[in-house]
N, C-alpha and C positions, 0 to 999 in steps of 0.2 A: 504494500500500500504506500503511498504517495502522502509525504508528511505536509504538514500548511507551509513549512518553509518551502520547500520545492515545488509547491501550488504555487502559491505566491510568486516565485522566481520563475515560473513560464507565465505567470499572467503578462510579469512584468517585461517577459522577452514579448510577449504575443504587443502588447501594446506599443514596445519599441518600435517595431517590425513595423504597425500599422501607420504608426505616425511616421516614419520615413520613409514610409509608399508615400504616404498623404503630399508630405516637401516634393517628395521627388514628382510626384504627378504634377503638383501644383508649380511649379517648378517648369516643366514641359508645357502645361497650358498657358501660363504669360506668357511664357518662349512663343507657342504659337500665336497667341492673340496682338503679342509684337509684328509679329510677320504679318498677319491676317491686316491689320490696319497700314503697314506696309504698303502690300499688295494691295488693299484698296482702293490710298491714295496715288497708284502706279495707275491703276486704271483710271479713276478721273482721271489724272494730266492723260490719259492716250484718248477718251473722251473727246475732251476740250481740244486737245489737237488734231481730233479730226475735225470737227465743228468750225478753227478758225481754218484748217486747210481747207474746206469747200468752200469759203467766203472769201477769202484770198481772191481767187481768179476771175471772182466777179468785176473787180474794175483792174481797168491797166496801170493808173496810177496813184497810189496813196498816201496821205498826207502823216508823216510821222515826228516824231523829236528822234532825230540823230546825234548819239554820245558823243563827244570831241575831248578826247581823254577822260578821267574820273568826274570831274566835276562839270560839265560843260555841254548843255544841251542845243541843239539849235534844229530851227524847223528845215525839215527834208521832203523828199517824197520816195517812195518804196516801189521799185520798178520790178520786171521781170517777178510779179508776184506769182506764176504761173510756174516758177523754176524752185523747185527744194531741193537741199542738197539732205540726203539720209543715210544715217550712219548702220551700214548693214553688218557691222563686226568688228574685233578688233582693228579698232582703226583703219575701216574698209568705207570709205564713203559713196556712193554715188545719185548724181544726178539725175533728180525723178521730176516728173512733171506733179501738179500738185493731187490729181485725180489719183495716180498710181502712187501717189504717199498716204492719201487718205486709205487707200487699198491697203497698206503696210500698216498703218496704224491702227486700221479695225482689225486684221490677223494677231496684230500683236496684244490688240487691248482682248480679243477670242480668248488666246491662250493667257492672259493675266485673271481672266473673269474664272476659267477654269480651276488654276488653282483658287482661285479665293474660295471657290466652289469647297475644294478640297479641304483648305485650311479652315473652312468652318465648322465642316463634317469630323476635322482630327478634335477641334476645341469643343464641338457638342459632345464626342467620345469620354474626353478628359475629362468633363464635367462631368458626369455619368460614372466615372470610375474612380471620383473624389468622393462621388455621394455615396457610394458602393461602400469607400474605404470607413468615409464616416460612419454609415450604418453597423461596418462589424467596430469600428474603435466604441462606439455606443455600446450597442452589444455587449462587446470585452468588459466596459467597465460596467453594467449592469451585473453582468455575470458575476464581478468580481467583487461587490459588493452585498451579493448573494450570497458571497464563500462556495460559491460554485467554480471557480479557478478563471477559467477565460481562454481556453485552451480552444480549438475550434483551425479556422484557416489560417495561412501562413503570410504574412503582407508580402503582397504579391506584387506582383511587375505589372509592365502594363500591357496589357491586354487588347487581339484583334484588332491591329494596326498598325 
């Protein structure tokens, strides 16, 4: 038979265990919810620049403040609005007209929407397997306040992901 000391000393393992799943998950989901909001604001800016690329080429010439070193603005006009230059890679530029930039930047805002997709499907998991972990650390300590030990699962990793 199993003395109260050595109860006691797996309860107190059983609840370690659980609380540093609990860090460690929790831990991983700001991890992700950083990314998640990341990636979000990636998609706006690809958004918004497709929105001013189709506006762009509607007039031939427009009215801007052009910079003249750091501090130093003065009125311009913005020609060749019809011409982007886009950056397809490691420092791999080339020259797109603005229709077939809007084309690059809806494919590319496609695949940013996807992950975001993904990264919220990881951080609804995470949450779900915080509330998991809270449920058995409750548990644990019910149990253990019972004098019923706390013994049960093992804090566990993360799961289906």
């Amino acid at each position: 038979k199993s003395s109260p000391a050595a109860m006691a000393s797996a309860s107190e393992q059983h609840t370690r265990a659980i609380l540093g799943a609990v860090q460690r998950v929790g831990e991983q989901k700001r991890d992700r919810e950083g990314a998640l909001a990341r990636m979000r604001a990636c998609l706006e800016e690809y958004e918004a620049l497709g929105a001013t690329l189709t506006a762009l080429p509607e007039r031939v010439e427009r009215p801007a403040m052009v910079p003249l070193g750091k501090l130093a603005l003065f009125p311009g006009t913005l020609r060749h609005t019809n011409e982007v230059t886009v950056l397809l890679g490691e420092n791999l530029f080339a020259l797109r007209s603005a229709s077939q930039a809007v084309g690059i930047a809806e494919r590319r805002a496609e695949f940013v929407a996807a992950q975001v997709q993904s990264l919220e499907e990881e951080v609804r998991e995470l949450g779900s397997e915080l509330e998991k972990l809270g449920a058995m650390h409750t548990l644990g300590l019910d149990r253990g306040s019972e004098g019923g030990g706390g013994g049960g699962k093992g804090g566990g990793g993360k799961g289906g992901g």
